[in-house]
TORROMI-127339 format. One line per 8 residues: number of its first residue (from 0); for each residue x, y, z of C-alpha. Coordinates in steps of 0.02 Angstrom, whole numbers. Layout:
BEGIN
NUM> X Y Z | ...
END
This chain:
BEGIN
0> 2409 -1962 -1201 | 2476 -1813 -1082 | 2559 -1882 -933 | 2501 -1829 -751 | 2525 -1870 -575 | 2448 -1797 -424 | 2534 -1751 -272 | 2487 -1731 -78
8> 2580 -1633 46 | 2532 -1686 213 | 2552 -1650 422 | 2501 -1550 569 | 2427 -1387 529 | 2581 -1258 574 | 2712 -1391 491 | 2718 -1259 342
16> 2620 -1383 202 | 2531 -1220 102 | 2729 -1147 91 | 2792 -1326 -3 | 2624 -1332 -86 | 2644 -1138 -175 | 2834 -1173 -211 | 2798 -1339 -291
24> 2675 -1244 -382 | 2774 -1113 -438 | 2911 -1236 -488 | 2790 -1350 -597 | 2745 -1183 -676 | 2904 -1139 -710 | 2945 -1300 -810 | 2772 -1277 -912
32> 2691 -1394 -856 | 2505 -1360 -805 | 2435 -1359 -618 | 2268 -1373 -500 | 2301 -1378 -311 | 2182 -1374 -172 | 2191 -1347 12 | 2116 -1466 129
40> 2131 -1384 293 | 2067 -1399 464 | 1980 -1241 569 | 2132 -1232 703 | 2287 -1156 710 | 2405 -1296 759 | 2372 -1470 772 | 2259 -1581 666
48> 2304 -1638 503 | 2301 -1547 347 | 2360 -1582 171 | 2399 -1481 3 | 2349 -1574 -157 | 2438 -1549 -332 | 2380 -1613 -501 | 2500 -1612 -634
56> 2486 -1624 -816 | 2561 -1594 -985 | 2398 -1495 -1045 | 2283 -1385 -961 | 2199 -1464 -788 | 2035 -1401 -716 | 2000 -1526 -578 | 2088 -1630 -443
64> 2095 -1816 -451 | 2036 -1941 -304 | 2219 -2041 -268 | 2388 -1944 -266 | 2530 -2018 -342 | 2648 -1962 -223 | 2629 -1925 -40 | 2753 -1831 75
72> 2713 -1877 238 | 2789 -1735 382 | 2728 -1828 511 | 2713 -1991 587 | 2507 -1973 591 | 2499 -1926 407 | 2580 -2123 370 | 2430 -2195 432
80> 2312 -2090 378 | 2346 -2054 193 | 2438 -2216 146 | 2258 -2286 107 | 2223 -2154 -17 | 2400 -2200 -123 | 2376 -2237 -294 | 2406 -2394 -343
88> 2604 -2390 -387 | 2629 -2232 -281 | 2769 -2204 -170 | 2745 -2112 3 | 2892 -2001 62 | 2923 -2002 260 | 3072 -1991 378 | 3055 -2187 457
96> 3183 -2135 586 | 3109 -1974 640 | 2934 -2086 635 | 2996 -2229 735 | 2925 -2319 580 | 2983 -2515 578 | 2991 -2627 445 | 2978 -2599 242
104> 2846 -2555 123 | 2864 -2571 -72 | 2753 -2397 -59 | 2862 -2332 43 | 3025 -2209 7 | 3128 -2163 151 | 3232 -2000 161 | 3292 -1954 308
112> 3221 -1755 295 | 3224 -1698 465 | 3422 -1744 480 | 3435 -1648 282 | 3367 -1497 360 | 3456 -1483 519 | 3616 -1506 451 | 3606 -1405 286
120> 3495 -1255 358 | 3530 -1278 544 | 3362 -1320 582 | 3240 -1434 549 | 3127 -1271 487 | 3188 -1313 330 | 3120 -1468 324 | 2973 -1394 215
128> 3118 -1355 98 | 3226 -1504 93 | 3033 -1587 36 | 3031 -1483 -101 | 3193 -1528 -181 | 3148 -1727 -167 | 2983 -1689 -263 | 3077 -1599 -382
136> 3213 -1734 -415 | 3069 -1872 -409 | 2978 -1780 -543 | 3113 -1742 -657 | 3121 -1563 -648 | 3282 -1449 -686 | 3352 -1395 -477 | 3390 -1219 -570
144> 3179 -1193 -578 | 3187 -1244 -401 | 3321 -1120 -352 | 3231 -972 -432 | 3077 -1021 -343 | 3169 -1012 -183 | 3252 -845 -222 | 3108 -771 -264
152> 3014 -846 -116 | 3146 -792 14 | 3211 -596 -84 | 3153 -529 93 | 3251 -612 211 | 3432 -606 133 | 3549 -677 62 | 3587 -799 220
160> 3436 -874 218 | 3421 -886 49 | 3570 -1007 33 | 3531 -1111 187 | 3344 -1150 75 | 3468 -1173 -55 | 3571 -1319 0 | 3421 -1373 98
168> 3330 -1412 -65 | 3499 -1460 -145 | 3528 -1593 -28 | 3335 -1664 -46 | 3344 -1652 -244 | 3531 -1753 -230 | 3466 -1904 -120 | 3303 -1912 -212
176> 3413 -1929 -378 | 3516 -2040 -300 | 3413 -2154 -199 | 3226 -2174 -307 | 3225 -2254 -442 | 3053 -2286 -508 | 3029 -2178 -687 | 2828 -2188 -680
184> 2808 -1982 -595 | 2951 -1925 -716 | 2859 -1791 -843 | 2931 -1707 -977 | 2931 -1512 -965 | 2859 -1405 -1074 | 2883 -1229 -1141 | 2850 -1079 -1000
192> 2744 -966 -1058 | 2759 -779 -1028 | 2653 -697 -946 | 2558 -829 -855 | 2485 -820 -723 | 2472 -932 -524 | 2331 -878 -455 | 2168 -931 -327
200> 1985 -877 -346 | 2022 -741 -223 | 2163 -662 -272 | 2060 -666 -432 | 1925 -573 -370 | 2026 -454 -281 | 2120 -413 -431 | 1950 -395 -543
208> 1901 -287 -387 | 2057 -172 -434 | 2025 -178 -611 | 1814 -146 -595 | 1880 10 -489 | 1830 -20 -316 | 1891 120 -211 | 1835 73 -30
216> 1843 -118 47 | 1774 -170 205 | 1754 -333 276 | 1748 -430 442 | 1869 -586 378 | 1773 -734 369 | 1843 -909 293 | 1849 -932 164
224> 1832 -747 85 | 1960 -676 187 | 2093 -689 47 | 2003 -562 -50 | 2024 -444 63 | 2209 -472 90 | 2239 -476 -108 | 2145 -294 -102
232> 2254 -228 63 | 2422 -285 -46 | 2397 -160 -173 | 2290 -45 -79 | 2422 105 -68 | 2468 81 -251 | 2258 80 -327 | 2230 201 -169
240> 2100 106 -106 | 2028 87 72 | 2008 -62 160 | 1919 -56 324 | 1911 -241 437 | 1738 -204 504 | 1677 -239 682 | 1531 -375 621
248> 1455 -401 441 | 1323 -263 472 | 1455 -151 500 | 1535 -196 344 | 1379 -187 233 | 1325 -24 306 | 1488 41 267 | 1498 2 102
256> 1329 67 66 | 1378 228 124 | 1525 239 19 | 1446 202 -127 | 1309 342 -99 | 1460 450 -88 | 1532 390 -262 | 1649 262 -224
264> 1636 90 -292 | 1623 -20 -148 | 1637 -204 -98 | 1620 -331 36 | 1629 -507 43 | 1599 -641 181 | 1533 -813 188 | 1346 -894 222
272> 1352 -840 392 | 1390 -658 365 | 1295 -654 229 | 1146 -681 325 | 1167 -555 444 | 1203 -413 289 | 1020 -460 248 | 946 -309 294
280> 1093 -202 201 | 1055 -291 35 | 886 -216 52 | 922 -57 99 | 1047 -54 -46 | 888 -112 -162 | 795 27 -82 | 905 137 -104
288> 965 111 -267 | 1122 110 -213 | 1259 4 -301 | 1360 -111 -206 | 1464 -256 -234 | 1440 -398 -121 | 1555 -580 -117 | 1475 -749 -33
296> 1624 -867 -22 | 1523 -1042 47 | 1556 -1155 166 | 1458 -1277 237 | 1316 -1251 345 | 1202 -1212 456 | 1285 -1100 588 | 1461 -1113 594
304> 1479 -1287 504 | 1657 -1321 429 | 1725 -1171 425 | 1868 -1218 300 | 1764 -1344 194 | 1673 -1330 25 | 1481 -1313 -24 | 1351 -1233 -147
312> 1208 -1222 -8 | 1187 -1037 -29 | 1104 -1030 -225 | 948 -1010 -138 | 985 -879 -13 | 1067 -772 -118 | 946 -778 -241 | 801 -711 -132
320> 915 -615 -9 | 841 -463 92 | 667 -440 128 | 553 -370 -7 | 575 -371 -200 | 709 -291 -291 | 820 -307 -432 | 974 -400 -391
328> 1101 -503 -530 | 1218 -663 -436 | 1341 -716 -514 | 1426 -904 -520 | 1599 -894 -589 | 1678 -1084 -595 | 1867 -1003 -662 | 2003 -900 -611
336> 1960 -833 -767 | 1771 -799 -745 | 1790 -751 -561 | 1910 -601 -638 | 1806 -556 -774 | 1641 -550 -681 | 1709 -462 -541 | 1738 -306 -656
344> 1565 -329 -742 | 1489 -350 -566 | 1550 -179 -529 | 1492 -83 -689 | 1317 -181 -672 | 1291 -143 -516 | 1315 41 -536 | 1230 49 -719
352> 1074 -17 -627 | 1096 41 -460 | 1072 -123 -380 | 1163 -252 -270 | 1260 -373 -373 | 1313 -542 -283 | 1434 -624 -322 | 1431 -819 -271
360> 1606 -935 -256 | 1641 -1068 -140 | 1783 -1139 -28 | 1863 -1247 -152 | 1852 -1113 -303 | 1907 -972 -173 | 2067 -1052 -99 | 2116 -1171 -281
368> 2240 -1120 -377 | 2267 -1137 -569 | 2397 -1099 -684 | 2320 -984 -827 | 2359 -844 -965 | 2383 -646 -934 | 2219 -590 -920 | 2141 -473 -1072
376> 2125 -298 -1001 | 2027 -263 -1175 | 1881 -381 -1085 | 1888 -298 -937 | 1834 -124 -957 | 1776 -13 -821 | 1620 87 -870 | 1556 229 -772
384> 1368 268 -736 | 1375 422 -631 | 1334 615 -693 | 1510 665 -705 | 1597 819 -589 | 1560 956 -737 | 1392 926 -801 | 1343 909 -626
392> 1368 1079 -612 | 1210 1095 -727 | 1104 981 -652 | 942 1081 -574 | 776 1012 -515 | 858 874 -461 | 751 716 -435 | 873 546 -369
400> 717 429 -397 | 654 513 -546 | 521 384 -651 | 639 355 -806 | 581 252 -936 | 709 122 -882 | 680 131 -714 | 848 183 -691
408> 857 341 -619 | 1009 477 -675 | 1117 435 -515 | 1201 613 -453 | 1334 622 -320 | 1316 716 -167 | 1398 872 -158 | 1423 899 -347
416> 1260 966 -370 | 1185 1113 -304 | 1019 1056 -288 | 970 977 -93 | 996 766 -99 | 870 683 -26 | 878 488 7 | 780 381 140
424> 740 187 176 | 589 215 183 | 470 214 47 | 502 381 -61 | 436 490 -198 | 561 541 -349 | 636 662 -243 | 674 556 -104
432> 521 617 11 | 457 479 148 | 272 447 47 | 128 318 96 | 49 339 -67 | -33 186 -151 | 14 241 -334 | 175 294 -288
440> 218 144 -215 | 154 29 -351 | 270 138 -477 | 422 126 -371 | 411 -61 -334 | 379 -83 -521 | 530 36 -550 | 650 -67 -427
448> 586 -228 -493 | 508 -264 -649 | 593 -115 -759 | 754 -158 -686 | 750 -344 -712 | 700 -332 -891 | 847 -233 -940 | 949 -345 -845
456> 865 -498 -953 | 955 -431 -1108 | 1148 -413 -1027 | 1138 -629 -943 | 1271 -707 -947 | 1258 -851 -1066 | 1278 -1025 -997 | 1433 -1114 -1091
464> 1413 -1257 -1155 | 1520 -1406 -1227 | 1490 -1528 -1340 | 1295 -1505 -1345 | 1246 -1559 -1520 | 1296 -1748 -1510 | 1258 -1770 -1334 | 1112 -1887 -1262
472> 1171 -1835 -1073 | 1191 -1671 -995 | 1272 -1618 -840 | 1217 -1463 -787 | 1321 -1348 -639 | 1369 -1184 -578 | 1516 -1116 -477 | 1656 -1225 -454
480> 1589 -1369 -537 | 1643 -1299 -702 | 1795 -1425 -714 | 1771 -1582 -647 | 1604 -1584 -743 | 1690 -1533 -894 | 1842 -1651 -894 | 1724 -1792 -836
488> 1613 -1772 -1012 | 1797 -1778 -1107 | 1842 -1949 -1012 | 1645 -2005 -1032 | 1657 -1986 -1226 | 1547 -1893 -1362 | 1368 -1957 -1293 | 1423 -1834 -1115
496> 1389 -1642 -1124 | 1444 -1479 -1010 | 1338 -1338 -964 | 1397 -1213 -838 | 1298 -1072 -764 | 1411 -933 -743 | 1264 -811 -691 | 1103 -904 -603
504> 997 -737 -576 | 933 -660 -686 | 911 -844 -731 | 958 -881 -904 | 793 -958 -929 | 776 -951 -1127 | 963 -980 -1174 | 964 -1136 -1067
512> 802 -1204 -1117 | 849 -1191 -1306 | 1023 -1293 -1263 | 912 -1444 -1170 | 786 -1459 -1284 | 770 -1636 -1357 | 896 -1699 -1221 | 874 -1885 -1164
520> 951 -1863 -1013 | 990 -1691 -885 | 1100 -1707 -713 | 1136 -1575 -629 | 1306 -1595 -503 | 1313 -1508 -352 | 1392 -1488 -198 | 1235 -1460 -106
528> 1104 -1586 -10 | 946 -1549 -107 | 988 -1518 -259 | 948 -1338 -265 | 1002 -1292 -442 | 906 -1412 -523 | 724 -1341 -417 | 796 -1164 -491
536> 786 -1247 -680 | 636 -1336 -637 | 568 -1158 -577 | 626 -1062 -711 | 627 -1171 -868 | 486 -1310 -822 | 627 -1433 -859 | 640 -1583 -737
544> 811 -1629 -706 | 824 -1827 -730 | 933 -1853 -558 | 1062 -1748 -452 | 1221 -1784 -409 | 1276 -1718 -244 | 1400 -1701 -129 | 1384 -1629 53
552> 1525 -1689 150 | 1635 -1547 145 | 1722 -1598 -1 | 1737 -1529 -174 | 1684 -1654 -316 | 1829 -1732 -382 | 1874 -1812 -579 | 1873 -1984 -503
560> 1718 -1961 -384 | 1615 -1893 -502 | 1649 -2030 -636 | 1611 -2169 -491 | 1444 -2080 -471 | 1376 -2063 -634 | 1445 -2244 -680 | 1346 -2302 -523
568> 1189 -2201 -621 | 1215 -2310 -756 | 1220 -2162 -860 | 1304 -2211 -1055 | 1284 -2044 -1125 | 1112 -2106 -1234 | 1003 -2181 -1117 | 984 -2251 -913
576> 1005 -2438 -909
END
């Protein structure tokens, strides 16, 4: 069986926890091992506590687990607080001098970090790194990992700093080595492979941004979707790309809109609360027929909520978003991998149809990071939708809502035709004209709608699907629920299958009603309060969902969490006892 331990980094918010949390990362990597880590952050600045959660394994991980094996405590709070959560067996890391901590604890391993950092580095700024270093020796890693981590980390500053974080972690690694002594968290390194990849749902959504061609960005940062926009600004000068921080989310979808009527591919992304103010943009976009490319990260909700928590309460909204109907595809991805590769489709979609595509992630999928393979450019083609600069030049008679058997209309761009360009919000003839005709209208809602939406039927994205055929028990999710649901069926046995949504609109209505047929049993997990994917099944499919699991507390599901639940179900993978 693989060996794995979880970790938790954990202190005030400010104390540098998401720096130890990507190096440790990075280092794990390194030594091939496999890694998920999560954030769990608070919505201020300073103060509070925060922690920075690692699960590692000898083989591929795609959730987080409940108890961490090992807890490095920065601060005296983060004792009392986390000790509860220690596996059993675990060892806690914290400075009992600095901590005014009395007394011993078999859980308890005491390195004296602060007093590491100030007199290797100078300061006790490098306490963050000194942490690293006694992780690293506690774990069984090679220091030289460590040290190229740190070089890497710190090629900016020079080489000064670079060797203070040097001995810093040096002198953590040597007392850990020295001083613990258990062997239970020691794993065995694998083979590195090349060309891997460390990355979050954002950055993986920025980058399938790059890739799908978006030329123009703008945003008004919004937690947790901000990192998309920050991946995009990084390369902007290199992809020439233009990222604009809006004043407000209308702003931002306005802008967007415009662009894209002027031929860019465009993007914005935001959370629930954004999202609802961009509702009139989505429908001017469907009016329009103008592409665009739009990103809901959740949180939870109503209002403001958590602002740096986790939830799947938006499957609803997005679904029926804007007022009026129009053709409009959302997207679920529950990877790094999917959240690349549907970026790029997003953006050829929405321009082969002329539509708004949405594109639906969460806290915990946005700010999670997984270790994972190169990405396959050959899967992640750009295709183009537009009449191109030179045959525009032959384009006469010119009609932008012209009544094409497809309902999609041959999209010119202004200024490369000759012809006048006529576009309006209101309702239009094929040239573009303001009409009130009754006939008219009934062709271009049609148009919009039903033409649209059957051509989008035949390009869903199927739902995948493990372990189906033996299976009396099916757990059913979309988004970020992709791994826990999936690892949970491997540690239930053969009588527990997967299905994950990737795309819930256009629903995939037949493909997922052919996979549940005959099933004894169908849960759908979500991190929602109503269950709101399994009303969408019922809706689309006429398939009840037995029961729902669901979490609304902020949190993401986790391995452990989710077992507990469907154990409490008394769900055996045949039949409900």
């Amino acid at each position: 069986m693989d060996k794995e331990i979880t970790i938790r980094i954990t202190g005030e918010a400010g104390q540098g926890i998401q720096t130890i949390g990507a190096a440790l990362c990075g280092l794990f990597k390194s030594c091939g091992l496999h890694i998920f880590a999560n954030q769990d952050y608070m919505s201020r600045i300073r103060g509070g506590n925060n922690f920075f959660q690692i699960r590692v394994k000898e083989s591929p991980v795609l959730a987080l687990r409940e108890k961490p094996d090992i807890i490095v405590a920065l601060d005296k709070q983060s004792v009392a607080l986390h000790k509860p959560a220690l596996a059993a067996g675990g060892s806690l890391v914290l400075d009992k001098k600095k901590f005014d901590i009395a007394g011993s604890d078999e859980a308890f391993f005491d390195v004296p970090l602060y007093e590491l950092a100030a007199s290797t580095g100078g300061s006790e700024i490098f306490l963050n790194t000194v942490s690293c270093g006694v992780v690293a020796a506690m774990t069984g890693t090679d220091f030289r990992y460590l040290e190229l981590i740190i070089r890497e980390a710190f090629a900016a500053k020079g080489g000064e700093i670079i060797g203070k974080n040097i001995a810093a972690a040096q002198a953590g690694f040597d007392f850990a080595k020295n001083n613990f002594k258990k062997q239970e968290f020691l794993l065995r390194p694998g083979r590195p492979v090349n060309g891997a990849l460390l990355l979050n749902g954002n950055e993986a959504i920025g980058l399938g941004a790059i890739r799908g061609g978006c030329k123009f960005y703008s945003a008004y940062p919004m937690s947790p979707s901000t990192g998309i926009m920050d991946t995009i600004a990084h390369y902007s000068r290199k992809y020439n790309i233009l990222v604009e921080q809006a004043e407000d989310e209308i702003a931002a979808i306005n802008m967007i809109i415009g662009a894209s009527f002027a031929g860019a591919r465009s993007m914005t992304g935001t959370s629930g609360g954004g999202f609802a103010l961009m509702g009139e943009g989505i429908s001017l976009a469907g009016m329009t027929e103008t592409p665009v490319v739009v990103v809901d990260a959740q949180r939870p909700a109503p209002a403001t909520g958590f602002p740096t928590r986790t939830e799947q309460a938006d499957l609803d909204l997005l679904i029926h978003a804007g007022h009026g109907e129009f053709a409009r595809v959302v997207y679920s991805p529950g990877t790094i991998e999917e959240a690349f590769y549907l970026t790029v489709k997003a953006f050829n979609v929405a321009e082969k149809y002329q539509i708004p595509v949405l594109i639906m992630t969460d806290q915990h999928l946005a700010d999670s990071y997984r270790d994972i393979e190169s990405f396959d450019m050959n899967k992640a083609q750009v295709e183009r939708y537009i009449i191109s600069r030179d045959a525009s030049k032959q384009v006469a008679g010119y009609k932008r809502y012209l009544f094409a058997p497809s309902g999609i209309s041959p999209r010119a761009i202004p200024s490369w035709i000759e012809d006048p360009f006529y576009a309006d919000s209101d309702e239009h003839n094929e040239e573009g004209h303001i009409t009130e005709d009754a006939l008219t209208r009934v062709k271009m809602v049609e148009k919009r709608l039903y033409m649209k939406m059957a051509g989008l039927a035949r390009e869903t994205e199927d739902p995948v699907a493990h372990n189906l055929e033996k299976a009396g028990t099916v757990l059913i999710g979309f988004g970020s629920t992709y791994g826990v649901i999936k690892e949970a069926c491997l540690a239930l046995g053969p009588g527990f299958a997967s299905l994950h949504l990737p795309q819930v609109w256009p629903f995939p209505a037949s493909q997922a009603g052919s996979l549940l047929k005959g099933k004894k049993s169908i849960l759908t997990v979500e991190n929602n309060a109503v269950g709101q994917l399994a009303g969408l099944l019922r809706r689309e499919t006429g398939i009840k969902a037995d029961g729902s699991i669901l979490r609304y507390d902020g949190r993401p599901f986790n391995l452990d969490y989710l077992l507990e639940r469907i154990r409490e179900r008394g769900e055996n993978g045949n039949q409900r006892f």
